[in-house]
N, C-alpha and C positions, 0 to 999 in steps of 0.2 A: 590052711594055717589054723590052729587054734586058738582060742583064745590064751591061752598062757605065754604062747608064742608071740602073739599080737602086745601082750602087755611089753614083753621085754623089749619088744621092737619098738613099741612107743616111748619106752624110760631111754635107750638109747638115742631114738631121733630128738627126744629134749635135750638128751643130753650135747649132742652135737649143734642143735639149733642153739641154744640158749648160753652152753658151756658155764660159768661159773655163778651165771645167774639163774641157773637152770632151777634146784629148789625154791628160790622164789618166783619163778614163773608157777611151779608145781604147789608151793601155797596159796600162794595169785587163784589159781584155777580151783582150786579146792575151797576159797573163803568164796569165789562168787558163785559156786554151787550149791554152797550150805545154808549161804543167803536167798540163792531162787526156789531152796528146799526140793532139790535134785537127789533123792539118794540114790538112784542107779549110778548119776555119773557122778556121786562122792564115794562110793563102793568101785569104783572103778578106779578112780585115779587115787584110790588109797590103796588099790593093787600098782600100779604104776608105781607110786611113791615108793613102794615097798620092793621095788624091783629096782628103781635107780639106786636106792641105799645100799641093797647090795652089790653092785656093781662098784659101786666106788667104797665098798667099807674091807676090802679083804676077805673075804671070807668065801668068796665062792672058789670052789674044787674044782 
């Protein structure tokens, strides 16, 4: 699996785990990274982020 594979799969397991709370679990996780000055895993989960957005915003073909 690739990583770009691996993102989509993670924006989907949040999205299933968490359901409508799911963006703020994905903020949650994104502000305690930026506070442990994590950036692999704020570059990561701002790919994540960017993969559940499109999932729920219409636009994927």
């Amino acid at each position: 699996m690739t990583s770009e594979h691996e993102r989509w799969a993670e924006a989907l397991a949040i999205s299933r785990r968490y359901g409508g709370d799911a963006k703020q679990h994905i903020a949650e996780r994104m502000t305690n990274l930026v506070k442990a000055g994590d950036l692999a895993g704020i570059a990561r989960w701002r790919e994540i982020a960017a993969r559940y957005d499109l999932l729920f915003s219409g636009t994927l073909q």
